[in-house]
N, C-alpha and C positions, 0 to 999 in steps of 0.2 A: 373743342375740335373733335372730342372723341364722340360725339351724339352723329348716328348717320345722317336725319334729316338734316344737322345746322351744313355738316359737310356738302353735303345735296345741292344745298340751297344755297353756297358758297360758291360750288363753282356752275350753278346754272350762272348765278349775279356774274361771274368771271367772264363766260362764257358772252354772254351777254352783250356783257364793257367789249372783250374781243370782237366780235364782229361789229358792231356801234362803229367801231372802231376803222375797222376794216375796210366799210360803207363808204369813207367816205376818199375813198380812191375812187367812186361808182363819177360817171363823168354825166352832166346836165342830159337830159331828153331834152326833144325839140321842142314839145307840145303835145296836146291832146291829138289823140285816131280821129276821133268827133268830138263834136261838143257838149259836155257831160250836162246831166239833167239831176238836178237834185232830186232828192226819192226822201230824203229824212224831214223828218217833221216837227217842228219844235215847240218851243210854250211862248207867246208874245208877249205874257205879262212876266217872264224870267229874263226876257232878252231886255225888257226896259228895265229892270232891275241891274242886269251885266252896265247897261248903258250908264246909268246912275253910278256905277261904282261900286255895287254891294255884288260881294261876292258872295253868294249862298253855297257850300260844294262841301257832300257828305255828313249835314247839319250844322254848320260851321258857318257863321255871319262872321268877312272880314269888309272890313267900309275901303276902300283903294280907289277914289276919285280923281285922283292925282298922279300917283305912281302905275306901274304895270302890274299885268299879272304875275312876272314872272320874280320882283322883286319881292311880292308879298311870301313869308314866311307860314309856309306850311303847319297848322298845328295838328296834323296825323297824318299817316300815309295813306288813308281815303279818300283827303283833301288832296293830297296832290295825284292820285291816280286819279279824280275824275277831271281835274284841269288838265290833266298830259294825256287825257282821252278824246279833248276836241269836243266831246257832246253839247256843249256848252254852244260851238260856232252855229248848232241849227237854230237855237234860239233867238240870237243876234240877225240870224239872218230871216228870220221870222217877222223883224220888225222891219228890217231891210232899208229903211232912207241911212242917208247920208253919216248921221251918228254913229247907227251899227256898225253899218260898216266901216269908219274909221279904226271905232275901236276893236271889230276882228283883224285889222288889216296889221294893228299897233299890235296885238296880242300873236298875231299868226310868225311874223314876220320879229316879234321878241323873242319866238320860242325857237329860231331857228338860230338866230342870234347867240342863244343863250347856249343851246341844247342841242344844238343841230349838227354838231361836232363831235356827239356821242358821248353825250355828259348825260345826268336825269336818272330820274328814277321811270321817264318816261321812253325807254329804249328796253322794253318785254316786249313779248310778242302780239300777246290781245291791246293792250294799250297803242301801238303801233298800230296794229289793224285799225283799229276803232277810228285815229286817227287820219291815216291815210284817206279812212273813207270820207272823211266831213270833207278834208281839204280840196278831195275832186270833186266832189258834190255840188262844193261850194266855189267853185274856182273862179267860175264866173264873177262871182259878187266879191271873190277878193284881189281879182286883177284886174279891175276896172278902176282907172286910173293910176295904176302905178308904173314906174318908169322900167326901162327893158331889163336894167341891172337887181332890180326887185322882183319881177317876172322869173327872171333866170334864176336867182335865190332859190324859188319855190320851186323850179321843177329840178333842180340838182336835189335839193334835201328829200322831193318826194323818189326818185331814182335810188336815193341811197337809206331810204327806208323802204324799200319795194326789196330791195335786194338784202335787205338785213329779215324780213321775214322770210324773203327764201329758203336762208341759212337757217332761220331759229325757229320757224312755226312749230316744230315735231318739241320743242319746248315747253310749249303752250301747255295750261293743264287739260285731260279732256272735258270735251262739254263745251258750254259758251266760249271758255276763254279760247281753243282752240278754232272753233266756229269764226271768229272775229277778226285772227291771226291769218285764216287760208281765207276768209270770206275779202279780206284787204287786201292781202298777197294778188289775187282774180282781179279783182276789182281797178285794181292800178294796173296790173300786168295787160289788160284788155286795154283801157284807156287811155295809158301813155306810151307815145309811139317807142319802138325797139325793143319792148318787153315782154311782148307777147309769149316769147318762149319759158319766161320765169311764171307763167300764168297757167301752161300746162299741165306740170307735176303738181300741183295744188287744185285744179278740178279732179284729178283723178282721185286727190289724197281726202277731196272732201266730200267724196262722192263715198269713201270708205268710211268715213265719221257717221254718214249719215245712214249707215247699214249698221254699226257698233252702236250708236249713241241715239237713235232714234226707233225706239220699240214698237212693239206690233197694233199697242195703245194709240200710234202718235206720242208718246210721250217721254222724258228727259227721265235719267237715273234720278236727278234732285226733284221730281213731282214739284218745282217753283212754277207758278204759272208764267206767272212774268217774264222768267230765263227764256221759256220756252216759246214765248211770243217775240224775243228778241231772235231766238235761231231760227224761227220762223222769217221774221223782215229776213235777214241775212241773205239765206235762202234763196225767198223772191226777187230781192236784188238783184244778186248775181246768175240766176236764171235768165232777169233780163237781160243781164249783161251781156247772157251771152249770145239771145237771141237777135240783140242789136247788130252783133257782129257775125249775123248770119253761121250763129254754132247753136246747136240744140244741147240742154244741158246732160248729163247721163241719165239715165234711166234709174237709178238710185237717187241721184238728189229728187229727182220727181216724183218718185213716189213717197220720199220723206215728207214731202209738201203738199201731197192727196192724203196720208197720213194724219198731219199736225194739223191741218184745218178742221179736220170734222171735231178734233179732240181741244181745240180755242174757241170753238162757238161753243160747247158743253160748258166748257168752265167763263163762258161771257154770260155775264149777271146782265137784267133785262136793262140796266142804263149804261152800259156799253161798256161798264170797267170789269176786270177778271178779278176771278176769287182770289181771295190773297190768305195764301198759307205756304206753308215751307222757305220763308225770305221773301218770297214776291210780294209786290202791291197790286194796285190796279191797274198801273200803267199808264202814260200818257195818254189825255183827252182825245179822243177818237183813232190812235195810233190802232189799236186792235181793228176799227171797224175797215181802216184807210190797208192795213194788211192784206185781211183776207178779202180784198174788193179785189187789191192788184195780184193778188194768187190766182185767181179766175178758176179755183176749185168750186163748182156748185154747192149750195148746204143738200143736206143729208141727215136722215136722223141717227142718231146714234146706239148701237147697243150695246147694254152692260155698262161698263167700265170706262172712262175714260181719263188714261194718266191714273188710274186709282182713286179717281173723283166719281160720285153720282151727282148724275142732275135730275132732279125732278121742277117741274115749267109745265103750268097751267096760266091762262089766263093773261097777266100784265106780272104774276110771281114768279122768282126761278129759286129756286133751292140747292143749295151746292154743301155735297158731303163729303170729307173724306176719310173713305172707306178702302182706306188701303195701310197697310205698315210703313213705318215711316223709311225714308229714306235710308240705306245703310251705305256702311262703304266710306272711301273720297264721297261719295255724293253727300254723305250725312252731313257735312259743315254744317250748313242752314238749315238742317230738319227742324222739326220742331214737334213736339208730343202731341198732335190733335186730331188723332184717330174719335170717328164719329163723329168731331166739329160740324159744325154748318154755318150758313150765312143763310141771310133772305131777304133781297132784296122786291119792294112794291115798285113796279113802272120806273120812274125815275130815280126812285128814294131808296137807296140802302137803310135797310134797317135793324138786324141780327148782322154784327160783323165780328172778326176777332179781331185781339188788339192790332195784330201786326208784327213784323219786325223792325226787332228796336237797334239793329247793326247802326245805323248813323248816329244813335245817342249814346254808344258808348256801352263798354262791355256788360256793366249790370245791366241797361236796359235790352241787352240782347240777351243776355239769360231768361231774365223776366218773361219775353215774348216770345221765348221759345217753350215755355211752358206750359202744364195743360191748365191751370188757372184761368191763363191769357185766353182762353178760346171759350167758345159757347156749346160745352157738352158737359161730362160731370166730373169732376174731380174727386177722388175717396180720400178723407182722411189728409189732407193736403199737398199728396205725391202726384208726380205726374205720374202719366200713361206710359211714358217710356222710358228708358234710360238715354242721354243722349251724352255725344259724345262733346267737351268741351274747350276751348281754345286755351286754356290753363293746363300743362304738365301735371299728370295726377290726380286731374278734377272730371267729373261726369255732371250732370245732370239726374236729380235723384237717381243715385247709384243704387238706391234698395230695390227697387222695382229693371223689372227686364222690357225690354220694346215688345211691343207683341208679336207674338210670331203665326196667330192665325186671325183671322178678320172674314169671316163668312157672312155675305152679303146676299142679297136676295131682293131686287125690284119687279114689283107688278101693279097689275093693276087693280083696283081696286071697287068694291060698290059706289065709291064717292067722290073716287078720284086716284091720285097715283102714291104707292105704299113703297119705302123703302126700308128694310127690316137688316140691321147691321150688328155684331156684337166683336169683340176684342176681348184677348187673356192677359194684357197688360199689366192685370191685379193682380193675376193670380196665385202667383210665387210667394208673394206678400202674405194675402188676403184669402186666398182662396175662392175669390168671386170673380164674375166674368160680368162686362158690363155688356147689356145689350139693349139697343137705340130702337125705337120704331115712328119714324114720321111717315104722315100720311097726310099728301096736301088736296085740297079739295078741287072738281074739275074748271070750276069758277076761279081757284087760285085766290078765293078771301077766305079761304082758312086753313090752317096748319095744328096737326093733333101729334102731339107727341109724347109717348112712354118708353121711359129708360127705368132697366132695370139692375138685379145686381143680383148674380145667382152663382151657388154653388154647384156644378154642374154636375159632380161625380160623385164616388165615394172618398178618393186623393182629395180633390176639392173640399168637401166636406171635412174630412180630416186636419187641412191646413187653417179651415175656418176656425174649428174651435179650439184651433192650437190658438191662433190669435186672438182669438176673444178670452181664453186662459189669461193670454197676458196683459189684457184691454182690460181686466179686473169686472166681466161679464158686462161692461159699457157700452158695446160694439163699436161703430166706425161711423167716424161723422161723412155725411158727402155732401157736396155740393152742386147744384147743376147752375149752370153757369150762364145767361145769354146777354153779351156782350152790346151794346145799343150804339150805334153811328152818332157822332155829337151834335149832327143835326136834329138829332127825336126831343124832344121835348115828354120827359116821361111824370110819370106821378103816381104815388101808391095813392090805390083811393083810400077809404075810412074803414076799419075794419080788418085790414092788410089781406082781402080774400083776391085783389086783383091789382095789377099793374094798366095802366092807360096809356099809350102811346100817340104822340101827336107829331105827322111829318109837316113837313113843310109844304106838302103837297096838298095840306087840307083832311089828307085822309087822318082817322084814330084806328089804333090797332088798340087791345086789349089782350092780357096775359092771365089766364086762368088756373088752376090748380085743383087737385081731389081733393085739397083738405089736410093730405098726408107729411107735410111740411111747411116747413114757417117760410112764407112769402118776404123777401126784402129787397129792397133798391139801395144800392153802395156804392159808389166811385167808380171811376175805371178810366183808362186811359185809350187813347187813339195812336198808334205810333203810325205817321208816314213819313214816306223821305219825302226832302225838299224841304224842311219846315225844322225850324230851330228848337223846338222843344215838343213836347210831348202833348195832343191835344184833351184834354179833361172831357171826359162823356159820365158814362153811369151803366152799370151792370144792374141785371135782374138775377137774382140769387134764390133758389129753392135750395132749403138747408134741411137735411132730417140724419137719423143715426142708420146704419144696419145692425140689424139685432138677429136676423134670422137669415136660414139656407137663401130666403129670396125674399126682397124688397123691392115694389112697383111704385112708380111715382108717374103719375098720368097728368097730363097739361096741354092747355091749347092755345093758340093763337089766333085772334079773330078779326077783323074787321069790327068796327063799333056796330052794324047795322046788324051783324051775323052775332052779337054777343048771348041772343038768348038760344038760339041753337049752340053755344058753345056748353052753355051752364046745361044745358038738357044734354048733352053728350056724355061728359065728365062725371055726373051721375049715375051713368049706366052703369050695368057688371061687366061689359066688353066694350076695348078699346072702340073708337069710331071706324076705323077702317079694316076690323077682324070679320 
């Protein structure tokens, strides 16, 4: 009782339960203003999986053919926040005949049953949000056929969760989960008659979120891409919401949403999914493209920076870096150490990706992929890039090493194509070396040249180097560069170990080359996405050598099979290809 956050977070839960509570004095609405238009988008091969019985929710396969949702026993509290979030009803309605909807109708109408009296762990505020929004989305398709006294059910329960965010949204943590909480709050307040008035103080309060929490980048304090595509939908939503009802949104949510757009198309990889670093994944199958269609923001190119991501995109490749410090703060939960990481995806085919986050497999796998191992950049001596902060009392994420605190970056253009030139102090306190990245993709977009180095930059630096090499017994520091492969590639060292061959499913072969300066190898690695009950098994390409000296260069490329003999004539030279 004496720890301030356990008390905090005692009597938010209290807080909580009270009003829950409170709710449900809130007396039925008549019905909708108009008639609501779904806007969410779901998976149709998840919704017949829901239909089958198989609950998938937060990594977690429970089989429930027979019984309800609400019976089946939760095995963690991510399983039950994504069920008491509704996400799940866009899927079901995705497939939409007659099963579906039963079973949203049994699930909809169990949870109010259950929970609708202000029990649950589903009675927070972004959860609430999240929920309201499916049930009106979806309203259609789950009051079709059912009788006047199950009608009535729904719109008392949504009145008296409309009115429990009113009270509790300033609960909400900021960021998404707030986003979610006033994007709900709007959303029902417009569409169910008499509530108009509980929908005013929450456009103005989200019109203030979106001046605090959405930066000059377009982009979120957590740099997730993902999050930030979800505050994005939000957004556009309830912009339209309100243009439906003949109100134009403020002048701050709008410009949050001229903002975010240019800075989602930078981090949209050339087969429509978003780079995935800091917690996010790719996102749902065409949900980014369906976004910014209904934003009606024009594209635009972008410069500099975007979110603290580079993009370099030539051709049918896009290359996504990031070049920024990781997350700090409340935002740091999900950071993750992969300053300099990149992705690179071909036309349809991801091919350079990181592992991911492993949040749905459970706590070691969410260390693991927050790590700089997990990512396709270098790793010294088997520390990550930053220190991060960890959901264990008293634990860090290699605690020897500091975050970095400077990352000077520089994109131009180049004799051959477009050069992004990055480096980080992440080591330095350690090590006394500073790593610094230089890719340069071709204007064709079939090839990628890149040299990462390791350098003592000063005289301090120099000084801490050979304090550590003193204690390294004159050994130096092993690294590793790391480029993590999509499980679709089909990879092979060839004979010799002087290259890696890559084969997508697309027909294309990439090839991975090297100066010679390290031992070439292919080793395991893992794929973590959500939705999916275990961990997918791929394969990493690993350049391993020591540092012995103030500066160590390791020069490498990536080619296209057709371009592999301009790669070997490249790597040879005395200067990088794009200097």
């Amino acid at each position: 009782m004496s720890n301030p956050e356990t008390m905090a977070s005692r009597w938010m839960r209290f807080q909580n339960r009270l009003q829950a509570r409170l709710s449900q004095r809130r007396k039925p609405v008549a019905g909708f203003v108009s008639q609501p238009e779904p806007r969410t988008v779901g998976s149709f091969a998840r919704g017949r999986q829901l239909v089958a019985g198989n609950l998938l929710f937060a990594g977690y396969l429970v089989e429930s053919r027979d019984s309800g949702l609400w019976e089946v026993a939760a095995p963690n509290p991510a399983f039950d926040a994504e069920r008491h979030g509704f996400a799940w009803l866009d899927d079901l309605a995705s497939v939409g005949d007659a099963a579906a909807r039963a079973k949203a109708q049994h699930w909809v109408w169990g949870w109010i049953e259950t929970h609708g009296r202000g029990t649950g762990p589903g009675w927070v505020p972004d959860l609430t949000g999240r929920r309201v929004i499916r049930w009106i989305n979806h309203a259609l398709f789950l009051l079709r056929g059912v009788d006047p006294e199950q009608s009535q059910a729904l719109f008392r329960s949504l009145a008296q969760q409309t009115w429990f965010l009113s009270k509790r949204w300033q609960a909400a943590t900021p960021g998404l989960p707030r986003f979610e909480a006033l994007a709900g709050l709007i959303y029902a307040g417009l569409a169910l008659e008499g509530l108009e008035e509980l929908a005013d103080p929450a456009i103005k309060a989200l019109a203030r979120e979106c001046e605090s929490q959405i930066d000059e980048q377009g982009g979120l304090p957590t740099r997730n891409p993902e999050e930030l595509l979800e505050v994005f939908t939000l957004l556009t939503w309830t912009a339209a919401s309100l243009h439906e009802v003949g109100r134009g949104a403020p002048m701050a949510h709008t410009a949050a949403i001229q903002r975010i757009a240019p800075t989602l198309r930078s981090l949209r990889h050339t087969d429509g999914g978003l780079a995935r670093f800091h917690g996010g994944g790719r996102g749902l199958e065409g949900r980014l493209d369906h976004a910014l269609a209904a934003s009606g923001v024009k594209p635009q190119h972008p410069v500099g920076l975007s979110m603290g991501y580079a993009r370099l995109s030539t051709g049918r490749t896009s290359v996504i870096v990031d070049a920024s410090v990781p997350p700090q703060g409340p935002a740091s939960y999900n950071a993750h150490a992969s300053t300099l990481a990149f992705e690179l995806t071909s036309g349809r085919r991801p091919l350079i990706v990181n592992c991911g986050s492993g949040e749905s497999f459970g706590l070691e796998w969410r260390r693991a992929g927050r790590a700089t191992p997990s990512h396709s950049t270098l790793c010294l001596d088997g520390y990550s890039s930053a220190r991060l902060a960890d959901p264990v009392p008293g634990t860090a994420l290699e605690a020897l090493v500091d975050s970095p605190t400077k990352v000077p970056v520089e994109i131009d253009d180049a004799p051959n194509g477009i050069r992004f030139q990055g480096g980080h102090n992440g080591y330095s306190k350690v090590f006394g070396l500073t790593h610094a990245r230089t890719l340069g993709l071709s204007f064709d977009g079939r090839g990628l040249s890149g040299e990462d180095m390791l350098l003592a930059m000063d005289d301090t630096a120099k000084r801490r180097f050979d304090k550590a090499m003193d204690a390294s017994g004159l050994s130096g520091f092993g690294f590793d560069i790391r480029l993590h492969l999509h499980p679709d590639v089909d990879a092979a060292l060839d004979l010799g170990g002087a290259a890696v061959s890559m084969a997508l499913k697309s027909g294309e072969i990439w090839v991975l080359r090297h100066d010679g300066k390290c031992i070439l190898s292919l080793e395991p690695s893992v794929y973590l996405e959500k939705g999916r009950l275990k961990p997918r098994a791929t394969k990493q390409i690993v350049l391993s050598g020591r540092a012995m000296e103030y500066a160590t260069r390791i020069r490498w490329t990536l080619s296209k099979a057709q371009d592999t003999a301009v790669a070997i004539r490249d790597i040879t030279r005395d200067e990088p290809e794009f200097d």
